[in-house]
N, C-alpha and C positions, 0 to 999 in steps of 0.2 A: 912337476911330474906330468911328462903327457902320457895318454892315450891311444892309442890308433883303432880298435874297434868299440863297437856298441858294449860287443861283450865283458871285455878288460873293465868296460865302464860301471857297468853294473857292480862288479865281483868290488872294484873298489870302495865304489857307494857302500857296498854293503858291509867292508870290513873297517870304511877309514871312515864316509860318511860326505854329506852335502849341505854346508852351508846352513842357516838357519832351517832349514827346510828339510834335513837330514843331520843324524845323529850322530855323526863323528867328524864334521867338517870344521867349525871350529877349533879344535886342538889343535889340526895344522896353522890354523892362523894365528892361534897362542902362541907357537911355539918360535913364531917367524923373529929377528932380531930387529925389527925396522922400527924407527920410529914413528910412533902413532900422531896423525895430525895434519903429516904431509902430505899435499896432491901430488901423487907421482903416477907414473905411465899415463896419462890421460890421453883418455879415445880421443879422435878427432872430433871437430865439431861434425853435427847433422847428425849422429851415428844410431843407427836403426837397432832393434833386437839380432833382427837375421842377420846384417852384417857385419854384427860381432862374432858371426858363429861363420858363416860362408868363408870360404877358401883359409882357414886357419886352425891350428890344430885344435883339436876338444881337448879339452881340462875334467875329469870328472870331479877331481878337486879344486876349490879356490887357492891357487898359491901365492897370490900378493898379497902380503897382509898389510893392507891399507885400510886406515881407518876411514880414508874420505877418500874419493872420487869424482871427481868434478865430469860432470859433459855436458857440452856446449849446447846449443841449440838443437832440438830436435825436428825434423823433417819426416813424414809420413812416407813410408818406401811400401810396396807392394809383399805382402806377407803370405805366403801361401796357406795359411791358418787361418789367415783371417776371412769374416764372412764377406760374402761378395756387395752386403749391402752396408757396409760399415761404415757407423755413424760418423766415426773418426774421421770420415775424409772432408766432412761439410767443411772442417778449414786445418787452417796449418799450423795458425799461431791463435795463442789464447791470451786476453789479456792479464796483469795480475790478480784481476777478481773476475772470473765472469759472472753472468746473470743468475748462474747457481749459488752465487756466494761462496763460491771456492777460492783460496787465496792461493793455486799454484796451477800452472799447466796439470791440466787432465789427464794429458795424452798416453793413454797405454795403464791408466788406473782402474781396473774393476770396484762396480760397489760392492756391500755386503748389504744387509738390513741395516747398516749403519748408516749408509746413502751417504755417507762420505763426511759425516757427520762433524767427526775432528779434522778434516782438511779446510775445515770453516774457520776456524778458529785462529785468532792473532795472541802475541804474548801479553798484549793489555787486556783479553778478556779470565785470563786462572785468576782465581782469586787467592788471595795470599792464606797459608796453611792456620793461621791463626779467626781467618775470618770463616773455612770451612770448620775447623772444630768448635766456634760459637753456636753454631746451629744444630750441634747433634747435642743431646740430651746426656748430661750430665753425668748422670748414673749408665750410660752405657760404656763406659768406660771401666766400669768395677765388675769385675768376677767375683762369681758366687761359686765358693768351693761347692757346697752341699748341688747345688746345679748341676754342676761341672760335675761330679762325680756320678750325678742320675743318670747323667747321659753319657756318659762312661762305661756304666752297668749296660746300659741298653747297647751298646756295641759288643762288650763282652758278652754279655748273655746271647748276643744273636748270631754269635760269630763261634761259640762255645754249641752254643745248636745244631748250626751244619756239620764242624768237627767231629761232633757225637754222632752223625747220622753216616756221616762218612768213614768214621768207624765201625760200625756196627754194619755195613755194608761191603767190607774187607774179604768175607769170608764166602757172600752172595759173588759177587763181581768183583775178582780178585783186578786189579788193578797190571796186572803183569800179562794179562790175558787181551791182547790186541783187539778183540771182538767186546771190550767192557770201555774201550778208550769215548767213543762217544758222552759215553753217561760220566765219566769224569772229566769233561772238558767243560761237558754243564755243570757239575758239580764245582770244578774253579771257579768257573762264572758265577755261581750265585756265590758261593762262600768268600770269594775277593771280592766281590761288590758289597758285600755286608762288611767286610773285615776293612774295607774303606775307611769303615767311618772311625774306628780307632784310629787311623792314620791322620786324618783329621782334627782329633782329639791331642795325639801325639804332636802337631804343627799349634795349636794352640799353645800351648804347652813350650816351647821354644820361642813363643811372642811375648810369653808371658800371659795370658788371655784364660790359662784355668783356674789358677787359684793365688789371693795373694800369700799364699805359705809357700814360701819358695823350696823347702824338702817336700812338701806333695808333693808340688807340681814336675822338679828337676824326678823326685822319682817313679811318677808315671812318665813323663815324656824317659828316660830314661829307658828303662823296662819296653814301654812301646815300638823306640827305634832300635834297640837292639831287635828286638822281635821280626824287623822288620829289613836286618841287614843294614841297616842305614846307622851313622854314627850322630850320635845326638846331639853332641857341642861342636860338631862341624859343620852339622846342616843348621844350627841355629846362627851360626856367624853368617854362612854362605846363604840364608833365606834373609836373614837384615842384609846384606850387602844388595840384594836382589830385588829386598823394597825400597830401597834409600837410591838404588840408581835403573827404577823400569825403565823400559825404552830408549838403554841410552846403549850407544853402539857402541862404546870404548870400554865401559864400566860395568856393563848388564850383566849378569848371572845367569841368564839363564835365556832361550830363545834369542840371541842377539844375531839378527840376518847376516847374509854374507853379501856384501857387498857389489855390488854390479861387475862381470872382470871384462875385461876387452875382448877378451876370448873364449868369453861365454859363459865359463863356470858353472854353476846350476842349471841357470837359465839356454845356456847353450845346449848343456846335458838333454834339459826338458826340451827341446826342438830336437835333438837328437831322435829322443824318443816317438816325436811327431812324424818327421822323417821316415823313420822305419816302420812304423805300424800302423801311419796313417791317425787323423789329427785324433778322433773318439778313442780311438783303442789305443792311441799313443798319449794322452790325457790320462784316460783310464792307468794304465799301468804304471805311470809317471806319478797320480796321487795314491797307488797303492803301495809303492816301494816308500813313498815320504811316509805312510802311516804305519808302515811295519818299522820302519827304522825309527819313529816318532818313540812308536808306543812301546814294540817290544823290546829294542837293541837301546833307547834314549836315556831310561832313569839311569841303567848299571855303568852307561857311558859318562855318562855327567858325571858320578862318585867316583871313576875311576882315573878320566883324565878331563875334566872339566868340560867335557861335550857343549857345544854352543853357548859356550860363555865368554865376555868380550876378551879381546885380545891384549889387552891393556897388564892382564894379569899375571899372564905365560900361563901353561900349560898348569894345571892344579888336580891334587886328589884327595880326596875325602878323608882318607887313614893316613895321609903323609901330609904332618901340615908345611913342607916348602916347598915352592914352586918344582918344578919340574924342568922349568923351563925357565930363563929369566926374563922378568917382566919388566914392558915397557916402562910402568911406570911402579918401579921398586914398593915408594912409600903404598901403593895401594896394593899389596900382597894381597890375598885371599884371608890367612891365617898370620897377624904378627901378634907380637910379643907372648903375652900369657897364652892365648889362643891354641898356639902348640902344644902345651903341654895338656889343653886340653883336650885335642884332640886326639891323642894318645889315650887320656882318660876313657874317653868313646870308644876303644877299638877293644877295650878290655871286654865291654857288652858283644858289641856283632863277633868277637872271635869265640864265647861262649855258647852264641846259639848257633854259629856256623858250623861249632864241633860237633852239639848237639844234631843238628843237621847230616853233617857228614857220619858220625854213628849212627845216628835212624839210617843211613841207605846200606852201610855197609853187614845190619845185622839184619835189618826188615828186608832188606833189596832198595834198588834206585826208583823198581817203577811207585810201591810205597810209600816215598815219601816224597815223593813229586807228587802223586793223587793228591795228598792230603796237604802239603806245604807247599809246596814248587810250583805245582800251580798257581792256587789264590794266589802267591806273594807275585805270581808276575801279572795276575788280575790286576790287585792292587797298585802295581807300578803302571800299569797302562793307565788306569783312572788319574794316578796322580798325573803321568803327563797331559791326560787329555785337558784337565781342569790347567794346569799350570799353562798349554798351551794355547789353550780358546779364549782365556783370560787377558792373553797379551799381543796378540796377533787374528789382524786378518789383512785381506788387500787393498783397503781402505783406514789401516788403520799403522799411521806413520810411527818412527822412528826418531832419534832426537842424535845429535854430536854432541862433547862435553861443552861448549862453550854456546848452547841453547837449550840444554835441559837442567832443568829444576823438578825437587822431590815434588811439589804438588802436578805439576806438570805429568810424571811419569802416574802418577795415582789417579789423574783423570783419565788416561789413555787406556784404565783398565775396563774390560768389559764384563757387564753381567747378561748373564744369558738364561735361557728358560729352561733350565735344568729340572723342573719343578714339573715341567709336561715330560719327561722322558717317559714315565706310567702314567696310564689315566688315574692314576692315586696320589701320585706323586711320592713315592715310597722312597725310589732312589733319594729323591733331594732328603728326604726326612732322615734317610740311615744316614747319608752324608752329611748331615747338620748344614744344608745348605750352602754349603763356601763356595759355590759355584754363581748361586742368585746372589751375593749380596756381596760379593768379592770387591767393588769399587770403595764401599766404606772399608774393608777389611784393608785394602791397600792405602789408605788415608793416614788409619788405626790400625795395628795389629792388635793392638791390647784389646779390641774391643772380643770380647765372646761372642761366643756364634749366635748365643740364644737373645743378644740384643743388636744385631746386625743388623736386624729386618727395620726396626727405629729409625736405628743410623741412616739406614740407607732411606728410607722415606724421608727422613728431614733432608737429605744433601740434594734429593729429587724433588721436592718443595723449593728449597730455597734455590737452587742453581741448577732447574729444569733443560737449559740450554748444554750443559755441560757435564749430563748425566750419561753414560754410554750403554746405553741395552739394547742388544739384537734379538729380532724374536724368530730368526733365523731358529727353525728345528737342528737339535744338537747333531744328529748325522750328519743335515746335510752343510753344515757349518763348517766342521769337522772336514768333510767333502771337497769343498770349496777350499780352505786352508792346506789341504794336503796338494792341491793340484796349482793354487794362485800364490801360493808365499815362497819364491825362489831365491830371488836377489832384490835386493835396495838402491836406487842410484838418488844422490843426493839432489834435490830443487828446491831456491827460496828456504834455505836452513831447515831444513826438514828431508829425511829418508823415507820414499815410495819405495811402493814396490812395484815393479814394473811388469807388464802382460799386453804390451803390445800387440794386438794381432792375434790373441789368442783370449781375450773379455769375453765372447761369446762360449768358451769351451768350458766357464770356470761353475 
């Protein structure tokens, strides 16, 4: 599908979606019949950012669904984005390691606070999964219901607070009176931000991480995600599918970039956008379209038709456990065998609280129970993308093919970040039971609880200090930075970049 203006371009971004970097670009690439593995259409050697995009038509979507893409040598071509005093020209070619201890051409790679930290790394330094779980402590592996239930309480009770207060505030600032909209937009913002942390709680809970009574735990995570529109034993399959294959572009569940296209695709889009409004204000509006399609249009996209998840799978949704689409590689369905019928199990919950939903609007009105549910729950799904997003992407933080990725491998490319400074109290991290700071052992372990992650995560930083991943990048501008730097991926030395040529100084 092509384009011919900016504007068409947008409208589709916004209904179909862009690449890992936007929220409805993968399903096209599910859906595509090709098989996955082949280098086909490959650019010519030398080939620049810009002149993949000059004299050829714009794509606002990626249509090849290629799982790899080969190009050749690159060559430094004159970029109109880029700054006049750009480092990148000092040379042309980089050797396989330079002086940085990088094992891959640079060329067109942004840092993050990670300084590039995983493009240091060779297959002989992961250490094998059996020699990371020696080092964490024992008992961090065992759930303590009576725990798990404390802080259980302490979600409910805080989340059952604002509800009360936003009730009792119905009759003050009726919610249907356009001149009250302000004070309930704050009012979703706090009440979703606190109501996170059930969400949280509910994701333990599908790891297996709250309680070893398996009817507790299936009936609070149960209870939770319906609560939450989310179906419980579909996202518990589709969140192990998602740990068992991070960073892998064929397999990945979730965040899996779009791939470089010859014709620009994302990254074409995003010079598009430079183009027209000039490089700041074409940046600018480039990372704020990826962050509204991220956070608001991303979770309900993903349950619906598998939004940036590899293409390996076809096209998948949440309440339908078969494909949609037929998938490259049949035996790794989303949902097989029992899996189906449970996913049905699941839809019994969200189709009771959506009724429940749909009668609050139709007896209260729409704008009531949007004030009070509509809102927080799409609070709620922005936090969940932001954490699922920052945890597995930045511009320095590569990509795997199946036949170079390994589980421990995807589990060290996961970041922790300082979620913990969002308040000078650090309140948010505390309602959120932390899954944001200590997310690298959670990704190792899911069994591990939240409440002994912090262990965890000290011993893997103890023992294998080199191969710990934390940015101390502040969460905005982190956030900032990924919305504006994560387009496309072009494959170098078995590893997927991400590529910003000519535009490192903008990010």
């Amino acid at each position: 599908m092509k384009v011919s203006s900016l504007a068409l371009s947008v409208v589709v971004c916004s209904s179909v979606g862009i690449g890992s970097v936007a929220a409805f670009q993968q399903p096209s690439r599910r859906s595509s019949s090709s098989v996955s593995g082949k280098a086909v259409n490959v650019p010519p050697p030398r080939t620049s950012i810009k002149s993949l995009v000059d004299g050829a038509p714009l794509r606002a979507i990626a249509m090849d669904p290629l799982s790899e893409i080969l190009f050749g040598g690159r060559k430094k071509q004159s970029n109109p984005f880029a700054p006049s005093d750009n480092k990148n020209n000092e040379s042309d070619e980089n050797n396989d390691e330079n002086d940085d201890g990088y094992k891959i051409d640079m060329t067109g790679i942004a840092l993050s606070g990670l300084n590039g930290q995983a493009l240091k790394w060779t297959n002989d330094d992961f250490p094998e999964a059996r020699q990371l779980r020696a080092v964490i402590p024992a008992d961090c592996f065992e759930p303590d219901t009576a725990t798990s239930l404390g802080y259980l309480s302490v979600s409910v009770v805080g989340t059952a607070l604002c509800t009360a207060l936003g009730v009792s505030l119905l009759n003050v600032l009726p919610p249907e009176n356009l001149l009250t909209l302000p004070f309930w937009l704050a009012y979703s913002a706090v009440t979703g931000t606190v109501a996170m942390g059930l969400w949280v709680l509910a994701h333990e809970c599908g790891h297996g991480a709250f309680s070893k009574n398996k009817t507790i735990q299936d009936t609070v995570g149960y209870c939770l995600h319906s609560l939450f529109l989310v179906p419980y034993y579909s996202w518990q399959r589709s969140h192990a599918v998602h740990h068992q294959y991070t960073n892998h572009m064929e397999l990945g569940e979730t965040h899996v970039p779009e791939p470089l296209e010859k014709d620009g695709g994302s990254v074409g889009l995003r010079y598009t956008f430079l183009k027209q409004f000039g490089s700041t204000t074409g940046m600018r509006l480039w990372g704020a379209l990826q962050s509204f399609l991220h956070l608001i249009v991303g979770w309900p996209a993903y349950l619906l038709i598998g939004a940036t998840g590899g293409l390996d799978r076809g096209m998948t949704n949440h309440y339908w456990p078969d494909p949609l689409t037929t998938p490259n590689q049949p035996k790794k369905e989303l949902f097989p065998g029992n899996w189906k019928e449970k996913v049905f199990k699941s839809d019994v919950g969200v189709a009771a609280v959506a009724s429940a939903a749909i009668a609050w609007a139709v007896c209260n009105g729409l704008p009531q129970m949007m004030a009070l549910y509509g809102g927080p729950l799409i609070v709620v799904n922005a936090w969940l993308v932001l954490y699922t997003w920052l945890q597995h992407t930045d511009v320095d933080v590569p990509h795997f093919s199946q036949d170079n990725h390994s589980f421990v491998k995807g589990a060290l490319h996961t970041i922790d970040r300082p979620y913990d400074k969002l308040d000078p109290w650090g309140v948010i991290d505390f309602l959120h039971h932390k899954i944001g700071t200590t997310h690298v052992a959670h990704h190792f372990d899911s069994t591990i609880p939240h409440y002994k992650a912090q262990r965890a995560t000290d011993a893997i930083k103890e023992s294998f200090p080199q191969m710990y991943l934390y940015d101390p990048t502040p969460i905005p501008q982190a956030l900032w930075r990924v919305a504006k730097g994560c387009a496309s991926v072009e494959k170098r030395d078995g590893m997927w970049v991400w590529n910003n040529e000519g535009v490192e100084e903008l990010l």
